[in-house]
C-alpha positions as CSV (number, residue, x, y, z in Angstrom):
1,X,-14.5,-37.6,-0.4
2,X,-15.8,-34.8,-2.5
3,X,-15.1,-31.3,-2.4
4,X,-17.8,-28.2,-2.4
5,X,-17.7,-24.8,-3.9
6,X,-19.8,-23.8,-0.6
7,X,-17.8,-21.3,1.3
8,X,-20.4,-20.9,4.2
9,X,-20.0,-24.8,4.5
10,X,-16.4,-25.3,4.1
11,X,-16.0,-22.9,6.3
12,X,-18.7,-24.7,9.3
13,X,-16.9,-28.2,8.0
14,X,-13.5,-26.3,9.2
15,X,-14.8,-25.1,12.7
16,X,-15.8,-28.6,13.4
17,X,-12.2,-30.0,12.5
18,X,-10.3,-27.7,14.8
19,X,-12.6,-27.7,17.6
20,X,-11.6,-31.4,17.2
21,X,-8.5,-31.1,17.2
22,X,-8.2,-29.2,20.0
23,X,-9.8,-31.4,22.0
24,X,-8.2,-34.3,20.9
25,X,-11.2,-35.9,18.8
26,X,-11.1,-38.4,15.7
27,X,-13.7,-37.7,13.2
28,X,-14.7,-39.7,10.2
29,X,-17.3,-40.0,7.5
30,X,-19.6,-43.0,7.2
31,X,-22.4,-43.6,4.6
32,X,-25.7,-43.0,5.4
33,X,-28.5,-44.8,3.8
34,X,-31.2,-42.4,2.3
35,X,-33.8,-44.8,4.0
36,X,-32.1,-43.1,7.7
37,X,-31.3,-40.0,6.4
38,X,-34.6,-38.7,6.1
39,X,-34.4,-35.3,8.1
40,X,-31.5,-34.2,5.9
41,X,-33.1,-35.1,2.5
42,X,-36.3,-33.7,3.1
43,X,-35.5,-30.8,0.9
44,X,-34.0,-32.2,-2.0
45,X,-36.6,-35.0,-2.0
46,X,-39.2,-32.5,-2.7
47,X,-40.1,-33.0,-6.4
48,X,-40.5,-29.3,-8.2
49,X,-41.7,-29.8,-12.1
50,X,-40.3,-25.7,-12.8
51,X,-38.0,-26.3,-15.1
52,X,-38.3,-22.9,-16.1
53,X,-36.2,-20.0,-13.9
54,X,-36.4,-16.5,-14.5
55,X,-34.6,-13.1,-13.3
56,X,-37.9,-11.2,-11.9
57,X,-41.3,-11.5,-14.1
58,X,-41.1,-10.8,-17.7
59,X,-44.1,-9.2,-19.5
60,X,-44.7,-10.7,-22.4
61,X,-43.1,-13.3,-24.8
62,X,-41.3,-11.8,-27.6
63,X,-40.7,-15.0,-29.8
64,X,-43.8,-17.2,-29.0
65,X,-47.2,-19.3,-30.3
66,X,-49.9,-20.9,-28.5
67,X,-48.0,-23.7,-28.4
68,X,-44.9,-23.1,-27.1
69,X,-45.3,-19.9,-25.1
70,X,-43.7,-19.1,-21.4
71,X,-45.8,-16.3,-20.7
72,X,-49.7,-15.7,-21.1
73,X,-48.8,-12.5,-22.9
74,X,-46.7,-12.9,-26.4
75,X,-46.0,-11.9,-29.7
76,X,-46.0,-14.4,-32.7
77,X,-44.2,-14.3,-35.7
78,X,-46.7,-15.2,-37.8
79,X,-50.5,-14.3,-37.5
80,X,-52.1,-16.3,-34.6
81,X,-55.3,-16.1,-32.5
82,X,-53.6,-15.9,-29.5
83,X,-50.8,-13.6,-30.1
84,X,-51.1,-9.3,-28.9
85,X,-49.2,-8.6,-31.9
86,X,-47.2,-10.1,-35.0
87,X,-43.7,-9.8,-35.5
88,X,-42.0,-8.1,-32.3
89,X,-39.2,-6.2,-34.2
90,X,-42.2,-3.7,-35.5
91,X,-43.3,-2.9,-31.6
92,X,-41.1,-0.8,-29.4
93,X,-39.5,-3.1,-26.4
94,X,-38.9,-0.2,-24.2
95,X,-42.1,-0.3,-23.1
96,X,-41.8,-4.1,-21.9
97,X,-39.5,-6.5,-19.6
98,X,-39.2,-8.9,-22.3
99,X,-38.5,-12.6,-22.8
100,X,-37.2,-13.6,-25.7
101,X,-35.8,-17.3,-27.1
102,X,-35.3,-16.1,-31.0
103,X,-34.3,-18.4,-33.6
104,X,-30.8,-18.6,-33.7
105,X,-30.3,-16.3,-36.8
106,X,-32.1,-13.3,-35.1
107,X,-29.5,-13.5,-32.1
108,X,-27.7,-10.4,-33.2
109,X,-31.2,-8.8,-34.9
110,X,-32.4,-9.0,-30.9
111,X,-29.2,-7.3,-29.7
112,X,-30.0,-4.7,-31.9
113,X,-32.9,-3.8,-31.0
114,X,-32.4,-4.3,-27.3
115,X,-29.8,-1.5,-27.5
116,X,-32.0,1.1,-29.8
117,X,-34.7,1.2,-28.1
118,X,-33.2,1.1,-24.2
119,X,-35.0,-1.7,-23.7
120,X,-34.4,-4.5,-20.9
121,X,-35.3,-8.2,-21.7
122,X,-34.2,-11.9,-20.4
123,X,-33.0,-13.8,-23.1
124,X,-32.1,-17.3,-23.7
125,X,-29.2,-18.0,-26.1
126,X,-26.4,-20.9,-26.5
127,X,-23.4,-20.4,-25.3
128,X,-21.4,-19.6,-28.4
129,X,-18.5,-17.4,-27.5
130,X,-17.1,-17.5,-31.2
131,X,-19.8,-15.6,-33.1
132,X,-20.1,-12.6,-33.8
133,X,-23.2,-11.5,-31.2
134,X,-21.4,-12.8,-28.2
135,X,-19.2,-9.8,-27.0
136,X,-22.3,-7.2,-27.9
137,X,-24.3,-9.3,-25.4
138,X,-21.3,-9.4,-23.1
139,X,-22.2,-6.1,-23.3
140,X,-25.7,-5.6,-22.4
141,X,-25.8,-7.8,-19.6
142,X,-26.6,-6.6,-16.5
143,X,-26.8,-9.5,-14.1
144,X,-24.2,-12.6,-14.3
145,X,-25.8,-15.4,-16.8
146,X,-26.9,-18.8,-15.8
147,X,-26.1,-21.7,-17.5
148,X,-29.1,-23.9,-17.9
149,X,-28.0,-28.0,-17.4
150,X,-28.0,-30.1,-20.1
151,X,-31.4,-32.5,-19.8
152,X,-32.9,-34.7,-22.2
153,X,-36.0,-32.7,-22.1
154,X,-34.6,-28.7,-22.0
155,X,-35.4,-28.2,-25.4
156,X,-37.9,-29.6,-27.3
157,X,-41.0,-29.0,-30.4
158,X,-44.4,-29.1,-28.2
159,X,-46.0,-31.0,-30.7
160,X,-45.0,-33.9,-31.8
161,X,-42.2,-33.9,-28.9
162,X,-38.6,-33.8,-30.7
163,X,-35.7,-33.1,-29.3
164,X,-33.6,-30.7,-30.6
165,X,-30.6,-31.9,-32.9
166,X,-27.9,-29.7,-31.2
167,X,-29.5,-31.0,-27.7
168,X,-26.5,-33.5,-26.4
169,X,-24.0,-30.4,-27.2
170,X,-25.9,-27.6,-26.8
171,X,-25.6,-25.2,-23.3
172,X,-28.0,-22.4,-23.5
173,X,-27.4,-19.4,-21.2
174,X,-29.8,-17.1,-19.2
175,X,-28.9,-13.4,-19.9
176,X,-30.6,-10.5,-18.8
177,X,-30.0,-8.0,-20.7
178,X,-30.3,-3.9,-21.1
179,X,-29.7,-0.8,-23.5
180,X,-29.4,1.2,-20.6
181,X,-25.4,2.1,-20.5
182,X,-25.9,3.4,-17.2
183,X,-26.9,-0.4,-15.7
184,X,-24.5,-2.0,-18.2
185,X,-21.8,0.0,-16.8
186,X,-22.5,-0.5,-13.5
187,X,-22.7,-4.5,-14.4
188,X,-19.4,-4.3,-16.1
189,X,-17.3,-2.9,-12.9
190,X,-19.1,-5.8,-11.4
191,X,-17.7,-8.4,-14.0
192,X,-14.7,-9.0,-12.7
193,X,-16.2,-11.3,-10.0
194,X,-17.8,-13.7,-12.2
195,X,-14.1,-13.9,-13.7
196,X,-12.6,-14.2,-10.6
197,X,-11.2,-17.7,-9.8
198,X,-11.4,-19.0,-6.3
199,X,-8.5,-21.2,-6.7
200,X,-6.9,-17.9,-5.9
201,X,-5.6,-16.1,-2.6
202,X,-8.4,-13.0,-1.7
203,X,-5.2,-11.0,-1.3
204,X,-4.6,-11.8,-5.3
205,X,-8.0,-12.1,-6.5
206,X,-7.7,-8.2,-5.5
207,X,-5.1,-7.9,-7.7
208,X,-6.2,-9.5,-10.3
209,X,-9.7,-7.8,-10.3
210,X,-8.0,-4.1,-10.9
211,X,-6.8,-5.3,-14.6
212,X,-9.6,-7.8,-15.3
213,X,-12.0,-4.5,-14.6
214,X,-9.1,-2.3,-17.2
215,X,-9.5,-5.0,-19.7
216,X,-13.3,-5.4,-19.8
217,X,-13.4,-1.4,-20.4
218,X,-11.1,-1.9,-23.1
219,X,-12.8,-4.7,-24.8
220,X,-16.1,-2.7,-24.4
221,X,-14.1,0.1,-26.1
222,X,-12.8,-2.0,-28.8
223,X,-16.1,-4.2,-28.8
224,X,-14.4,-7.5,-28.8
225,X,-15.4,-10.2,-27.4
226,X,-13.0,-10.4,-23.4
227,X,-13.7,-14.4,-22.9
228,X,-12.0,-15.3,-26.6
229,X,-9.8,-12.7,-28.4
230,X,-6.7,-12.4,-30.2
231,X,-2.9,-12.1,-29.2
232,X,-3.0,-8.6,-31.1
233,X,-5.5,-7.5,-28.8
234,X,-3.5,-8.3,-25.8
235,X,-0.8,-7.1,-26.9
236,X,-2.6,-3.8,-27.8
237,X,-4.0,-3.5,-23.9
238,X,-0.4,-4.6,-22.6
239,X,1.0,-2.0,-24.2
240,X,-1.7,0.4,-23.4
241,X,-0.7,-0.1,-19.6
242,X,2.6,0.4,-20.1
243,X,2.6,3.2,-22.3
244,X,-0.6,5.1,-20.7
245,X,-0.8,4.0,-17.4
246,X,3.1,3.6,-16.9
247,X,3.1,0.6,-15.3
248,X,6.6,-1.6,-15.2
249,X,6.9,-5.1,-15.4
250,X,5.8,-6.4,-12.0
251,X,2.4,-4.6,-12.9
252,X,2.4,-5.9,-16.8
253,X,2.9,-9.3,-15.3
254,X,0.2,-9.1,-12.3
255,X,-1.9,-8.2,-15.6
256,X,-1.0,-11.1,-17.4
257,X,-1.2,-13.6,-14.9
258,X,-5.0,-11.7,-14.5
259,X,-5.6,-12.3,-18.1
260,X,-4.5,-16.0,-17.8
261,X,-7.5,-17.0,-15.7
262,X,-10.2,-16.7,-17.7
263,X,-9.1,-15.1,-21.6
264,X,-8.6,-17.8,-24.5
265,X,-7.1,-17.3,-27.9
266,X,-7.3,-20.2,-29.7
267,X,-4.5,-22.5,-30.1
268,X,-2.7,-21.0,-26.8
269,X,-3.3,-22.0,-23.5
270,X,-2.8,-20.1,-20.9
271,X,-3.1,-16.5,-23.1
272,X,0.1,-15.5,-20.7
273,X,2.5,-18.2,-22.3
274,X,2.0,-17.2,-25.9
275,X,5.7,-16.6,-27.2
276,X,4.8,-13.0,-28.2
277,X,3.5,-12.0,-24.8
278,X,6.7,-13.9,-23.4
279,X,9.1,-11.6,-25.8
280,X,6.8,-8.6,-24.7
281,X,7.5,-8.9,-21.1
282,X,11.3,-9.7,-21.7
283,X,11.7,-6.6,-23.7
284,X,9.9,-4.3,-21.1
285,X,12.2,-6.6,-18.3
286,X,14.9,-5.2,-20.3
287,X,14.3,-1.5,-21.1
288,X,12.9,-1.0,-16.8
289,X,14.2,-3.7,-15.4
290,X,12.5,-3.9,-11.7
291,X,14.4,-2.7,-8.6
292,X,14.1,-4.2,-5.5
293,X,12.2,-2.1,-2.8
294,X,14.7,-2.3,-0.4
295,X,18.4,-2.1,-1.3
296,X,19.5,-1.6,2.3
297,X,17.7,-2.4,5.7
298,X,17.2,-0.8,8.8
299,X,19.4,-2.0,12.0
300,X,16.9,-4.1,14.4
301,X,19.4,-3.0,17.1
302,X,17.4,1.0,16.8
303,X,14.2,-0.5,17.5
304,X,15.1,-2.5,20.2
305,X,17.0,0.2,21.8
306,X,14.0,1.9,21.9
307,X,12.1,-0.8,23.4
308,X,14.6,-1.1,26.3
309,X,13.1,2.2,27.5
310,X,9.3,1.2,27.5
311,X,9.8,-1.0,30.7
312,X,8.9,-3.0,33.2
313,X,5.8,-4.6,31.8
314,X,3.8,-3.9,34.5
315,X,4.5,-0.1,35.0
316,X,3.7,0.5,31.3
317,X,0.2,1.7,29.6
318,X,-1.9,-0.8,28.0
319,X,-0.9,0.8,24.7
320,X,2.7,0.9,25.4
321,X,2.1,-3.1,25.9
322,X,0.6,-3.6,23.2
323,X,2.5,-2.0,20.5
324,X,5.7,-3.1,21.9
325,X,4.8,-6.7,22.5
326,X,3.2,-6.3,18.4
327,X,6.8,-5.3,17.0
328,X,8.8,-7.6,19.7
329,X,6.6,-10.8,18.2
330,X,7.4,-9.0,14.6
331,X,11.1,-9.2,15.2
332,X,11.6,-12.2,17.1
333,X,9.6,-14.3,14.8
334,X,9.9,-12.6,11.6
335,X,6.6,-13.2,10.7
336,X,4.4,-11.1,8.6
337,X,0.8,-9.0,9.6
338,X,-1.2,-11.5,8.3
339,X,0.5,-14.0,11.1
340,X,0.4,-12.0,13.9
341,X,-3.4,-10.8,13.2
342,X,-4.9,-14.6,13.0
343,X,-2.7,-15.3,16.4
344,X,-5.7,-17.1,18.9
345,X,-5.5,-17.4,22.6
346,X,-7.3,-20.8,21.5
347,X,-4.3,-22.3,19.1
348,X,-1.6,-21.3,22.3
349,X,0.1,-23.4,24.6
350,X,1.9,-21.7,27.5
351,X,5.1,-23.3,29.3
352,X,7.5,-21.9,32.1
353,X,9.9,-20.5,29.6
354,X,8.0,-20.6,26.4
355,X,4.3,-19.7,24.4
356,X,3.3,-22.1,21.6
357,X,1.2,-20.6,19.0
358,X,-0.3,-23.3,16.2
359,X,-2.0,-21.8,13.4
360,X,-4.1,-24.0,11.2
361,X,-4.9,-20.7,8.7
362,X,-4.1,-20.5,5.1
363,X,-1.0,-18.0,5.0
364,X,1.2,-16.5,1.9
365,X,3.6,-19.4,2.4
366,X,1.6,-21.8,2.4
367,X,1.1,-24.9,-0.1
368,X,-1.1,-27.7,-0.8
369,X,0.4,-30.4,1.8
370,X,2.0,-27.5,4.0
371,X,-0.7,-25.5,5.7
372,X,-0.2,-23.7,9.1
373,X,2.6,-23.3,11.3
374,X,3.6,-23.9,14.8
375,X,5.3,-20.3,16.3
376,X,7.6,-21.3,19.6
377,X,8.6,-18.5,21.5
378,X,11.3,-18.7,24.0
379,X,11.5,-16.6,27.1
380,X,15.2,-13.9,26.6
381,X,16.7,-14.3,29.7
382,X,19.6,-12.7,28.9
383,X,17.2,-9.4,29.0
384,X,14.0,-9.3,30.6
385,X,13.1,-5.8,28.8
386,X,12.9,-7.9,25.7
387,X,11.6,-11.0,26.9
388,X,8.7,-11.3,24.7
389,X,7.4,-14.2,26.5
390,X,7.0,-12.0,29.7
391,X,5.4,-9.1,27.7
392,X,2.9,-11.7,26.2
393,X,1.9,-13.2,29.8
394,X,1.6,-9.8,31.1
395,X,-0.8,-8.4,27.7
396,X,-2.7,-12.1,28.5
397,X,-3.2,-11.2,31.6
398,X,-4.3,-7.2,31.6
399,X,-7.1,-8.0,28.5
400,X,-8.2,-11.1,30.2
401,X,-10.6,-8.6,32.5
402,X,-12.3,-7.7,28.6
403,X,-11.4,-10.5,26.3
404,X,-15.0,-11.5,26.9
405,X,-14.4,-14.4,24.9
406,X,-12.6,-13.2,22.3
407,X,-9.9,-15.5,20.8
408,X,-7.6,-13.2,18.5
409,X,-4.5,-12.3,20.6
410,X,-4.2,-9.0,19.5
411,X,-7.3,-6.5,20.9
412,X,-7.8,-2.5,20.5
413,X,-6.6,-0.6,23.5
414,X,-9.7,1.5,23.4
415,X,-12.6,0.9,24.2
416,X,-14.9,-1.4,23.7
417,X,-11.8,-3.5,23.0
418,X,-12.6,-5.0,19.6
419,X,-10.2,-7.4,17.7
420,X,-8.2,-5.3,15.3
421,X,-7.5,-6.0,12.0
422,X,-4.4,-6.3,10.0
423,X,-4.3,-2.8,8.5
424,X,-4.5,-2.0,12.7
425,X,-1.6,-4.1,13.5
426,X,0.8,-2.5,10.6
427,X,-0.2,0.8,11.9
428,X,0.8,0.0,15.6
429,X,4.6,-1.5,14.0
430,X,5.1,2.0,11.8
431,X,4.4,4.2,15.1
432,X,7.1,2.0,17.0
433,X,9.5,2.3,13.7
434,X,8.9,5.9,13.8
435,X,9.5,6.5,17.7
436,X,12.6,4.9,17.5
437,X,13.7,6.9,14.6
438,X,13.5,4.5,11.6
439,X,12.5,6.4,8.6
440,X,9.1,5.3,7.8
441,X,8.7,7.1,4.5
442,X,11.3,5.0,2.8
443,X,10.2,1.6,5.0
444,X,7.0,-0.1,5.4
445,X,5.5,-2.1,8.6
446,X,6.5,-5.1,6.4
447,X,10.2,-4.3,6.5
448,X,10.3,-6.1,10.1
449,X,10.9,-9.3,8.4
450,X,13.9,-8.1,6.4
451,X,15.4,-6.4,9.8
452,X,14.7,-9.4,11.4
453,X,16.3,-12.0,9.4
454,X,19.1,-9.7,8.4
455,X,20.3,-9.1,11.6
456,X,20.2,-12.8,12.5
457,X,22.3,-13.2,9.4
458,X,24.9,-10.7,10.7
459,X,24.7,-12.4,14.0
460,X,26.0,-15.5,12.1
461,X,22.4,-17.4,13.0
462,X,22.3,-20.7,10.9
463,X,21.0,-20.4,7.8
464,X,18.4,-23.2,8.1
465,X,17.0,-21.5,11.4
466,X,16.5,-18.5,9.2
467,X,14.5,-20.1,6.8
468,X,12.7,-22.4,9.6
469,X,11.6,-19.2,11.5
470,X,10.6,-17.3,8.5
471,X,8.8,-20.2,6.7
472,X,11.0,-20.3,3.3
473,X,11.8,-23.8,1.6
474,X,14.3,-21.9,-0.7
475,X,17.8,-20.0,0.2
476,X,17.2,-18.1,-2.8
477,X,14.3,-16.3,-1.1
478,X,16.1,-14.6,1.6
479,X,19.1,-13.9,-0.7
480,X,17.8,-12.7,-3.1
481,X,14.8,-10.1,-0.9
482,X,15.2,-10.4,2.9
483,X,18.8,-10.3,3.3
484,X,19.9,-6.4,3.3
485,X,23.3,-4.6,4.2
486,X,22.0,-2.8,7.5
487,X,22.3,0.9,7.4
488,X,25.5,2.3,8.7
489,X,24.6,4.7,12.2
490,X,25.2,8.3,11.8
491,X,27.1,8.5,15.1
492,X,29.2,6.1,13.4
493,X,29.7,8.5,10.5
494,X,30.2,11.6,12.3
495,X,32.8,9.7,14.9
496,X,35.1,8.8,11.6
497,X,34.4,12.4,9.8
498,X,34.9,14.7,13.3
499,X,37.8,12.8,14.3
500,X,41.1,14.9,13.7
C-alpha cells in the first residue's frame, strides 16, 4: 500500500482503524475496478484542458506576442500590432499585477525592477537555486511557490510546436512576487513552514521553526541564498547565536539539527555533519559544557504525604479529585503530560483490582515499529488513600453525570466541563507540588517522572520494571537523567544539628 501526505485523510483512515479495533473488526484493502468505482472517480475523471494556474488575476503580460500570450492585455518586446506597449522595463509596474515569463537572461533584470518600483507580479522561472537571482527572489516572495509538473507539452514555441531543449530537466516554479518589504516580511516569518518537514514531531517542528525563522532573517540580511549556502555562512550564524543571543550548546545543536532539514552546501550532506560544524559544537561543548536540569530530585514520599490528607474519595471536592487523582496517575505510572492528556474512557478496560489504559497515539518514546502503550494500574491495597484505582472509579463515576460523550479522561472541574489540555494538566501537578511543599521554582510539572522512578530505585524496584513503566529501551536513559539523589528533609537536618 501507498502512503499520503493528506493529514485530514490519514487522520479519517486512523479513526476507522481504531474504531475497528475496538470492536474487534478485520479490515483489508481490495482492488476496485475503475469500471465499479464510478461514484468515487467522478471527480478526477473530469477532463480540465487549464494547464495554466495563477495566484489571483494578473493584469497584463509583461513578456508576450500575439502568439504566445496568457493574458488579453501584454507588452511585447518588439513592436507588434497587438501589444499596449513595447519593451516593459520602460513602463512603471507599480501600477500593474503583472505576469511575467522573461527570457532566462532578464531573470535578475525583472527582480530589479520588481523591487524599485514596489511593484507585485507572478512570475514563472526554473528552479535554479545556484544562480545568482535565486536568493533575491527568495526574497520578494510573498506566497509559497508552486512547482509546475514536468509534461511533455509545459513548454513549448506556438508556432511551429517545439519543445523546449531544457524540457525533460527543466522544473519551472510559480512565484509571486513583491517590492513591498512590509508583505515580504510578513511572508518571510511565514517561511519557516514551507521548510518545515513533517517527518518531524509538532512538538520539534516548534523548535526547529524559532532558528529556521533566525536564519531566514540572517540570510535576508546577508542576501544569500538560505536553500544552498556555504559552511562560512553557517558558521557565521552559529556563532552569531552563541555569541549574540547566548545560547549554549543544547540550543546551537536544536539549531543545527533545524538547519539540517532543508540547507545544502555542496559536497556535504546533511549541512550539520560537516567536520567544521562538528569541531564547532565540540569546542562550544567544551568551553559551557551543559548541565543537567536536575542534579537532585524531590522525595515522592512529600507529595504523597500530602495526598494522605485529601481523603476519602467521596468526601472530597471534584477539584480535590481531580488534581490528586492527576499527580497519583503521574507518580504511579511515571508517565509524562502528553500521556496522561490523550488518556480515553474509550482505550480503558476496568477489572476488580485494576484499570487498563491502551493508547494507540504517537508519544515522545515512540518509534517506527513501537507505537502506543498499554498503562495497567493496579489497585494499592496496602493504602486505600492512595489507591489510585479507587480515586479513578470514583472521578469515572462523579463526571459521568457531564461527560456527555466526551472520551478524554481528564475534564475541567468548572463549568461547562470541557476536556483540558496539556498545558491544563501540568498546571494542576505544579499546584499539588506546591501544596505539599515542593519547591516549584527550582522543579517543573515534568519532574514527576524523575521522583517517580527515583524513588522506585531507592526502594530497590527492578531495574527492568523501571524502564517497562517508564517506556525506556536503554538503562542509560534513566542513569544518566531520571535517576536523582532525593533531597535530604530538613527535619532530618535540624534533628542531627539541634541534637546536643
Amino acid at each position: 500500500m501507498r502512503g499520503t501526505k493528506s493529514v485530514t485523510c490519514n487522520e479519517l483512515a486512523k479513526e476507522i482503524w481504531e474504531w475497528c479495533i475496538s470492536r474487534n473488526i478485520w479490515i483489508s484493502a481490495e482492488h476496485l475496478p475503475g469500471v465499479q468505482n464510478v461514484l468515487a472517480d467522478q471527480k478526477s475523471r473530469k477532463f480540465s484542458d487549464q494547464t495554466e494556474w495563477m495566484f489571483g488575476t494578473p493584469d497584463i503580460d509583461l513578456f508576450a506576442s500575439r502568439l504566445n500570450k496568457q493574458i488579453s492585455r501584454y507588452i511585447s518586446w518588439k513592436p507588434d500590432p497587438g501589444a499596449e506597449k513595447i519593451n516593459a522595463f520602460l513602463s512603471d509596474w507599480s501600477n500593474w499585477y503583472g505576469y511575467a515569463f522573461p527570457p532566462f537572461c532578464l531573470i535578475g533584470k525583472c527582480l530589479h525592477k520588481i523591487e524599485n518600483d514596489t511593484a507585485e507580479a507572478l512570475m514563472v522561472l526554473p528552479k535554479w537555486p545556484t544562480q545568482a537571482w535565486f536568493s533575491k527572489m527568495l526574497r520578494l516572495l510573498i506566497a509559497d511557490p508552486i512547482i509546475l509538473p514536468q509534461i511533455p507539452n509545459l513548454l513549448i514555441q506556438p508556432s511551429p510546436e517545439v519543445q523546449h531543449p531544457l524540457n525533460k530537466k527543466l522544473f519551472l516554479l510559480v512565484c509571486r512576487s513583491s517590492g513591498n518589504p512590509t508583505q515580504a516580511q510578513e511572508y518571510r516569518r511565514l517561511l519557516s513552514q514551507f521548510y518545515s518537514h513533517h517527518g518531524e514531531s509538532q512538538s520539534t517542528q516548534r523548535q526547529y521553526n524559532v532558528y529556521i525563522q533566525k536564519w531566514l532573517d540572517f540570510c535576508h540580511r546577508q542576501q544569500t541564498n538560505p536553500v544552498q549556502t556555504t559552511i562560512t555562512q553557517v558558521l557565521t550564524f552559529l556563532t552569531e547565536l552563541h555569541l549574540d543571543n547566548k545560547l549554549g550548546y543544547a540550543a546551537l545543536n536544536t539549531a543545527r539539527s533545524a538547519l539540517s532539514t532543508f540547507v545544502i552546501i555542496p559536497g556535504c550532506s546533511p549541512v550539520g555533519q560537516h567536520p567544521l560544524i562538528c569541531r564547532f559544537m565540540k569546542g562550544i561543548y567544551n568551553l559551557h559544557p551543559p548541565k543537567p536540569r536536575y542534579s537532585e530530585m524531590w522525595d515522592a514520599s512529600v507529595v504523597l504525604n500530602y495526598l494522605r490528607k485529601i481523603s476519602p474519595a467521596e468526601n472530597i471536592s471534584l477539584k480535590e479529585l481531580t488534581q490528586k487523582l492527576c499527580i497519583l496517575l503521574a507518580l504511579v505510572s511515571a508517565q509524562r503530560q502528553q500521556t496522561l492528556h490523550l488518556l480515553r474512557v474509550d482505550k480503558m478496560i476496568q477489572k476488580s483490582t485494576s484499570i487498563i489504559f491502551y493508547l494507540h497515539d504517537i508519544l515522545k518514546q515512540s518509534k517506527p515499529g513501537n507505537t502506543g502503550i498499554k498503562l495497567d494500574l493496579k489497585a494499592y491495597v496496602v493504602d486505600r488513600r492512595l489507591c489510585v484505582v479507587k480515586y479513578l472509579k470514583e472521578y469515572l463515576k462523579r463526571t459521568n453525570v457531564f461527560r456527555k460523550g466526551e472520551k478524554q479522561l481528564f475534564l475541567s472541574f468548572k463549568k461547562p466541563h470541557n476536556k483540558v489540555s496539556k498545558d491544563t494538566i501540568g498546571r494542576w501537578l505544579k499546584l499539588v507540588m506546591a501544596a505539599a511543599g515542593v519547591d516549584t521554582d527550582r522543579f517543573k510539572p515534568h519532574s514527576t517522572r524523575a521522583a517517580a522512578v527515583s524513588k522506585a530505585d531507592k526502594a530497590d524496584a527492578p531495574i527492568a520494571e523501571i524502564m517497562a513503566q517508564a517506556g525506556w529501551a536503554n538503562e542509560r536513559t534513566f542513569q544518566k537523567y531520571y535517576n536523582k539523589p532525593l533531597i535530604k528533609s530538613q527535619k532530618y537536618d535540624q534533628a542531627v544539628l539541634g541534637s546536643q
